[in-house]
Each structure stands twice: as C-alpha cells, then as structure tokens.
C-alpha positions as CSV (number, residue, x, y, z in Angstrom):
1,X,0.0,0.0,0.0
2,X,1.3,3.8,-0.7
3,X,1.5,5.4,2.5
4,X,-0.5,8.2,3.1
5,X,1.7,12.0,4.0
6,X,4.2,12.7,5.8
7,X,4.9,8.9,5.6
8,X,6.5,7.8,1.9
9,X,7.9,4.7,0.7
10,X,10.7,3.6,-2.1
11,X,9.3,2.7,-5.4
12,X,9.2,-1.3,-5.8
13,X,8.1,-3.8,-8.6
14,X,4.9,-4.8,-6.6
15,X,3.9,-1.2,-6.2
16,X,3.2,-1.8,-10.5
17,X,-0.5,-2.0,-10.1
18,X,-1.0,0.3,-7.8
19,X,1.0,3.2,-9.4
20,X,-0.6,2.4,-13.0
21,X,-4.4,3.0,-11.5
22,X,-3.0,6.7,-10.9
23,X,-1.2,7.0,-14.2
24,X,-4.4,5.5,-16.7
25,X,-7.1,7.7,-14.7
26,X,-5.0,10.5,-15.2
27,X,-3.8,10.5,-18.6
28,X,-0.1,12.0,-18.3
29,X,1.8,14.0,-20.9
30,X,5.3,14.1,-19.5
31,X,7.4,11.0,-19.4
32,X,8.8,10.6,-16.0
33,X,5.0,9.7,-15.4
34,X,5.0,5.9,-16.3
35,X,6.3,3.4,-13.7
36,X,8.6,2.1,-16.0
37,X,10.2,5.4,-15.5
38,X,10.1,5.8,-11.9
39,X,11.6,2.0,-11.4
40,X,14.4,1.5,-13.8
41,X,15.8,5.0,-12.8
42,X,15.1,4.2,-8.9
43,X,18.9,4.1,-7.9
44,X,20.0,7.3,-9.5
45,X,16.2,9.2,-8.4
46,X,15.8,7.5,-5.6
47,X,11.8,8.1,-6.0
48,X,9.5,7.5,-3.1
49,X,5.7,7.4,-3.2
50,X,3.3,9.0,-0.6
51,X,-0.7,9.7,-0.8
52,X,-1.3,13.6,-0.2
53,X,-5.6,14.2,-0.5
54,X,-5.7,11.5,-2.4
55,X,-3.2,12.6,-5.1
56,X,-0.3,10.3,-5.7
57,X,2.9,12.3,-4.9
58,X,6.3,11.5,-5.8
59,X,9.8,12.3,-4.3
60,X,12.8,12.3,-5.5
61,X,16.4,12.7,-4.3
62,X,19.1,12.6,-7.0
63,X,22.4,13.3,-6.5
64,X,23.2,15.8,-8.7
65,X,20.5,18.4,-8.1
66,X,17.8,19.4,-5.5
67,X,15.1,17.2,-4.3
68,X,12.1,17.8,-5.9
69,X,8.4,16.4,-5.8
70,X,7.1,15.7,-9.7
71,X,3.9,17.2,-10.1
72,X,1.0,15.7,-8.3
73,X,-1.2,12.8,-10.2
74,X,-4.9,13.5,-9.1
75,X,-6.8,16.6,-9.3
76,X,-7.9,16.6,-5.5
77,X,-7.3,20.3,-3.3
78,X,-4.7,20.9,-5.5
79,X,-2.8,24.4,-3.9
80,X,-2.8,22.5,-0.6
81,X,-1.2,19.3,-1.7
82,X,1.5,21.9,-3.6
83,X,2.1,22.9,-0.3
84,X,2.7,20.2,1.5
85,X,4.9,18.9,-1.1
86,X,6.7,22.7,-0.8
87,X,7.1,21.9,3.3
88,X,9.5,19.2,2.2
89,X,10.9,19.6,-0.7
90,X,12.3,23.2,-2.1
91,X,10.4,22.5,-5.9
92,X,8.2,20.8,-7.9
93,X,10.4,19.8,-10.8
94,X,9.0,18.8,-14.9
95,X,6.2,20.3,-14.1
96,X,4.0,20.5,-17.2
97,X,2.1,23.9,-18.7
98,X,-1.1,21.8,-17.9
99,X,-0.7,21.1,-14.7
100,X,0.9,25.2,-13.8
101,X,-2.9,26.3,-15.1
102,X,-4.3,24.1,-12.5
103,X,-3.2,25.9,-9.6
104,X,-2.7,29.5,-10.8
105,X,0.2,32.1,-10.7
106,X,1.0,32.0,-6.9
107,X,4.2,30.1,-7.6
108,X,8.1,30.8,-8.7
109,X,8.1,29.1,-11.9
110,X,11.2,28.1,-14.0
111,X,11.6,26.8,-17.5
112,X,13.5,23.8,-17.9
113,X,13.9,23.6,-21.4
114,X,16.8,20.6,-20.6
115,X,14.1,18.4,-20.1
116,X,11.6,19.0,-22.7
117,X,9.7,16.5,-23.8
118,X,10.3,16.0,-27.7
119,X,6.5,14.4,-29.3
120,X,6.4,13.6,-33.0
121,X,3.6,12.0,-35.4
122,X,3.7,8.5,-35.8
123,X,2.8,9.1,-38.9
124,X,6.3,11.5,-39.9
125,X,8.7,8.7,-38.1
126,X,6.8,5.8,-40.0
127,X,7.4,7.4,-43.8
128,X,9.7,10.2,-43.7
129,X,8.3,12.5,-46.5
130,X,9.4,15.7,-47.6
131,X,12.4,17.4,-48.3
132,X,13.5,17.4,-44.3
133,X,14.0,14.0,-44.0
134,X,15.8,13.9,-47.0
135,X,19.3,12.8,-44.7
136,X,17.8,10.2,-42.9
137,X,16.2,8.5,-46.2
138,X,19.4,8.2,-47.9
139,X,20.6,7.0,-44.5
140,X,18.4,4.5,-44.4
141,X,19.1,3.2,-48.3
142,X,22.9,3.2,-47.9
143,X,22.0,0.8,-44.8
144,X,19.9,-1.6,-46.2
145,X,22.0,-1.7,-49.4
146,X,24.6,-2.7,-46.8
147,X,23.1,-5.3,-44.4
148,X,20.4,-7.4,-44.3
149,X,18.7,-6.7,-40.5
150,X,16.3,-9.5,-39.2
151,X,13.5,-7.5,-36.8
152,X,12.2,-8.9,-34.2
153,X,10.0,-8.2,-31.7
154,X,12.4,-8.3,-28.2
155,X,11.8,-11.7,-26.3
156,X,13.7,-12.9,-22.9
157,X,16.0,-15.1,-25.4
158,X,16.9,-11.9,-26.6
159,X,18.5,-10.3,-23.5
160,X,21.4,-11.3,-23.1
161,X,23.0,-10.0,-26.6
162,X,21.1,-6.7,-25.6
163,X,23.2,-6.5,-22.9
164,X,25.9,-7.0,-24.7
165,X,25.3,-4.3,-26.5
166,X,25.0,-1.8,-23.4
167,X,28.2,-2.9,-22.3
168,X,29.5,-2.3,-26.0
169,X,28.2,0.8,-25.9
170,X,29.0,2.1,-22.7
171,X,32.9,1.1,-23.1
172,X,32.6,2.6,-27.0
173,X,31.4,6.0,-25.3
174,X,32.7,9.1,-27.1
175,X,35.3,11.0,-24.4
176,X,32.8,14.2,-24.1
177,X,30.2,11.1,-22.7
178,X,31.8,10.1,-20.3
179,X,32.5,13.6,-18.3
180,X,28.8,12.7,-17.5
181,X,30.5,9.3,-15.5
182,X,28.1,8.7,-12.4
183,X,24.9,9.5,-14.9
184,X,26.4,8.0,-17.7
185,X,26.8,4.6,-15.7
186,X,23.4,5.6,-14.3
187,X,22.3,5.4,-17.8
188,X,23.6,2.1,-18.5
189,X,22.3,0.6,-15.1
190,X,18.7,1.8,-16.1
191,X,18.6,0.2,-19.6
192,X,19.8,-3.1,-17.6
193,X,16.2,-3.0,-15.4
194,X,14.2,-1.5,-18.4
195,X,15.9,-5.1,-20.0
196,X,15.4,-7.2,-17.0
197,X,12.1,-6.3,-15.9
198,X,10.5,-5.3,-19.2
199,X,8.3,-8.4,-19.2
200,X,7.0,-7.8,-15.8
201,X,6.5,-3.9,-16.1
202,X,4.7,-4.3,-19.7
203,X,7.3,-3.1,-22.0
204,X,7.5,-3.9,-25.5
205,X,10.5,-3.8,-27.8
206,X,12.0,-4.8,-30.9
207,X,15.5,-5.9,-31.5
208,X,17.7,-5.4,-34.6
209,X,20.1,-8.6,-35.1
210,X,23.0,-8.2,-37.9
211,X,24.7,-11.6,-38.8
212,X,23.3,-13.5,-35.5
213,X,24.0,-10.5,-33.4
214,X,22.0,-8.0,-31.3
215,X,22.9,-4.5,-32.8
216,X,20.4,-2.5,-31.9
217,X,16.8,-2.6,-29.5
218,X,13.9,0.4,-28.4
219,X,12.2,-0.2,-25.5
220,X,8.5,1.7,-24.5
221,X,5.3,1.9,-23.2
222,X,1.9,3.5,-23.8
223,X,1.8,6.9,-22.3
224,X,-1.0,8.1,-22.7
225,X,-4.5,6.9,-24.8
226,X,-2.7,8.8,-28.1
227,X,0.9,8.8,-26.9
228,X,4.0,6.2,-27.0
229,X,6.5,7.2,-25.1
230,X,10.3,5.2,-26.5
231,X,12.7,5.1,-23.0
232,X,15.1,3.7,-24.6
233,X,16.4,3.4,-28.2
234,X,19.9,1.8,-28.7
235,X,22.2,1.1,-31.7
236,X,25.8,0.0,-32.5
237,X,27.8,3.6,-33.4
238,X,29.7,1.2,-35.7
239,X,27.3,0.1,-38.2
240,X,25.7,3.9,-40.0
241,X,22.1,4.3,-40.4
242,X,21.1,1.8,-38.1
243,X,19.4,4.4,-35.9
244,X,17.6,5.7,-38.0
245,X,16.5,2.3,-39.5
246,X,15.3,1.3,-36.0
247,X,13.8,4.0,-35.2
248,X,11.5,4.3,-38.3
249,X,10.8,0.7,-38.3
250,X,9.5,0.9,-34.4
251,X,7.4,3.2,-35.3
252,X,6.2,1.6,-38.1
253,X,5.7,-2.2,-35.7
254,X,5.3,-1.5,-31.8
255,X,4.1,1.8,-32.3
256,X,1.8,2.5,-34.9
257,X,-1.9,2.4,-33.1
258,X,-0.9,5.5,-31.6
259,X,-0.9,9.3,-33.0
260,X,2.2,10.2,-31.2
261,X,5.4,9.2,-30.3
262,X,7.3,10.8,-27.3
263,X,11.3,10.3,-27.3
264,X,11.6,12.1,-23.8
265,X,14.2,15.2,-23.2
266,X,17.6,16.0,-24.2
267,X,19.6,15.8,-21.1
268,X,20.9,19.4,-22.3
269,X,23.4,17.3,-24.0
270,X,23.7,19.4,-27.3
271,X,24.8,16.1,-29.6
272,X,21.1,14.5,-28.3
273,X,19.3,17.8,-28.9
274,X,20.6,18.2,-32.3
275,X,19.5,14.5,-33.4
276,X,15.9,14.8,-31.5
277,X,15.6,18.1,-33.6
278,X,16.4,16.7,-36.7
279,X,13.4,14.7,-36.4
280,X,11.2,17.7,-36.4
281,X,9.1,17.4,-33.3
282,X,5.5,18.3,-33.8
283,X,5.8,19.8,-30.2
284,X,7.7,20.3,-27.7
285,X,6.6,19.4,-23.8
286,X,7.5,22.3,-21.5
287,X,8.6,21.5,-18.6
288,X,9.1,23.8,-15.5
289,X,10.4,24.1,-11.7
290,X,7.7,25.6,-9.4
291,X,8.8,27.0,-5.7
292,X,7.7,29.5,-3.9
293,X,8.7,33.6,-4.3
294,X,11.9,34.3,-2.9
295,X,10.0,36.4,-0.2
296,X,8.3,33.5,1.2
C-alpha cells in the first residue's frame, strides 16, 4: 500500500499495479509519469511514493540536483497538496504547462527547457516525406544496401546480446560522454532494469540482429490513450544508419496504433538535442520548476 503523507515509501516492482491505477485515470503527458520510468531509474532518483488528499505524490532525491516532488497525479485540493509537497521539498520539478494552469500564478516558476519533452507524429517517423527528412532516407538506403537486419520483436531469449550491446556501448562511449560518469553509468544501469524487468512492467521492444547478433533494441510503453513514449532506443555507433532504421521501423511495428510518439528530453546534451531536432518534433513538452517567491 502507498503510504499516506508525511509517511513515503521507495518505489518497488509490486507497487506496479498500484501506481498504474493513478497514471491511466490520469492520462499523463510528461514522461517521467509511467512506472517504468520511476523504477528503472530508482537508484539514480531514488523516488518515493506518498498519498497527499488522495493525489499520488512522488519524491525524488538525485544526487546531482535538488530534491524535488514531480507534479502531483490527481486533481484533488490541489494548492494544498503543492504545499505540503513545498514543506519538504524546495520544488516541484518537470512540471507541465497543464498542470501550472491548474493551480494559478501563486508560484516561482522556472523553465527547464533541458528536459523538454520532444512528441512527434507517428505518422512522420513511419514514412519520412518531404524534403526534411531527405538525410535520414538516404541514410536508411545506404544501410539496407549494406546489411540485411532481421527485426524482431524483443523476447527474454533476446537479452542477453542486448546487454551485450549496453556494455559495448558504454565502453565505446565518445570521451565528451563520459565527463557525465556517475549519470552516464546511471544510464547504463537503467537500460539493464528496463531489459530485466521489461516483461514484468509491460514493455515492449523490438531488436535489430545483424549476422546473428543483437545491434540495436527500443524499449516503450503507452503513455497516454494517443501517446507512445520510447525510453530507450539503442544502436551500435559502428554500423551507420542503423538508428535511423530502427527507429522508423519501431514506429512503423510497436508503435503504430498511436498518433504520437514521445522520445523524452535532451539531457541538455547538445549532440542528443541536435539529433531529436532533426526529427522535427511536432511539439515540444515544456517542462518547469515551481517553488515559492523568494519572499516567502
């Protein structure tokens, strides 16, 4: 059971159910709400759950910034559950536009365009049309003119070369990469539970295999009733245009009952912005901090 406030608890696998009644009466935009989110990154956020009027709070405690509370899930007394989040915590943190009009202009509020969320059509990652995508078509030729990937969709026998890939990819880093060290191996650590727990947490994935060997995967979940959100895409730096392969042929398989794909934030790392905005996002999710005025 989720404790009620002051009282919180750390986020666990059997807290699934529980968590996802919240998340599918509520209908979230941003993509730290899914429980997928919450759990794989549980070691670097450190996320606890707590009940405040009957809203579903969440606290976390990285290491490398602030504590924060995300923005309430429930629509119950609103201003005082802000505040009682506020006696603990100094922010609310990727807090969405939507949820800001809720509760008026009483607040401090931030923009924290580092973790936008970046939301595209379906439709423009499935066929690439236009002039703009021009790049990642002839990407995508010169690759399949060079290899012959076998798709599939990603299955517990498949693990195992998935994770060889992480570790490929984690000791293949680029230097500027690895400044980031403790969230960089933070990274890693949360691809390994999205990939060890993605049966039990409801994931599905698809895994690109290059002569018998795991080169590339996606991992996601529904978001929302019109919205996919992809927490994890991965391919071998070695072997160009396989991104861009995998990423239009996801969208294409796992994700094509939905209108809208979301590929989650940028990090502020400017090589990850530049590639999310070649993509053209048909929006951006703002994000925000919320705290009280300075003369509070």
């Amino acid at each position: 059971m989720i404790p009620s406030f002051p009282q919180m608890k750390p986020v666990e696998l059997a807290d699934l159910d529980e968590v996802n009644k919240y998340f599918e009466a509520f209908q979230p935009e941003i993509c730290e709400l899914t429980f997928a989110n919450l759990y794989i990154w549980r070691h670097w956020e450190r996320p606890q759950l707590t009940l405040i009027n009957g809203n579903l709070c969440l606290f976390c405690q990285p290491p490398d910034e602030p504590a924060y509370f995300l923005e309430p899930v429930g629509d119950s007394r609103l201003e005082e559950t802000v505040e009682a989040c506020l006696s603990v915590a100094p922010r609310l943190s990727r807090v969405s536009e939507k949820f800001l009009k809720k509760i008026g202009a009483k607040y401090q509020v931030r923009e924290d365009r580092d973790n936008f969320d970046y939301v595209y059509l379906t439709e423009d990652l499935c066929n690439l049309k236009g002039k703009k995508y021009d790049g990642k078509r002839n990407q995508i030729k010169k690759f399949e003119k060079n290899f012959q990937p076998e798709l599939r969709p990603l299955a517990r026998s498949e693990i195992g070369g998935c994770l060889r890939l992480v570790d490929r990819w984690e000791a293949n880093s680029p230097e500027e990469n690895r400044v980031m060290d403790e969230r960089g191996r933070a990274a890693s650590r949360a691809i390994k539970e999205a990939l060890g727990n993605f049966e039990a947490m409801g994931l599905s994935g698809m895994v690109a295999i290059i002569n018998g060997q795991v080169e590339g995967f996606c991992l996601g979940e529904k978001l929302n009733a019109e919205t996919a959100v992809v927490h994890v895409e991965l391919a071998s730096r070695e072997i160009a245009g396989l991104h861009q392969f995998l990423n239009r042929e996801c969208a294409r398989t796992i994700w094509k009952e939905f209108k809208y794909i979301n590929r989650e934030q940028d990090a502020g790392i400017p090589g990850l912005r530049q590639s999310k905005l070649s993509y053209h996002p048909h929006l951006l999710v703002k994000k925000f901090d919320l705290s009280r005025p300075a003369s509070s």
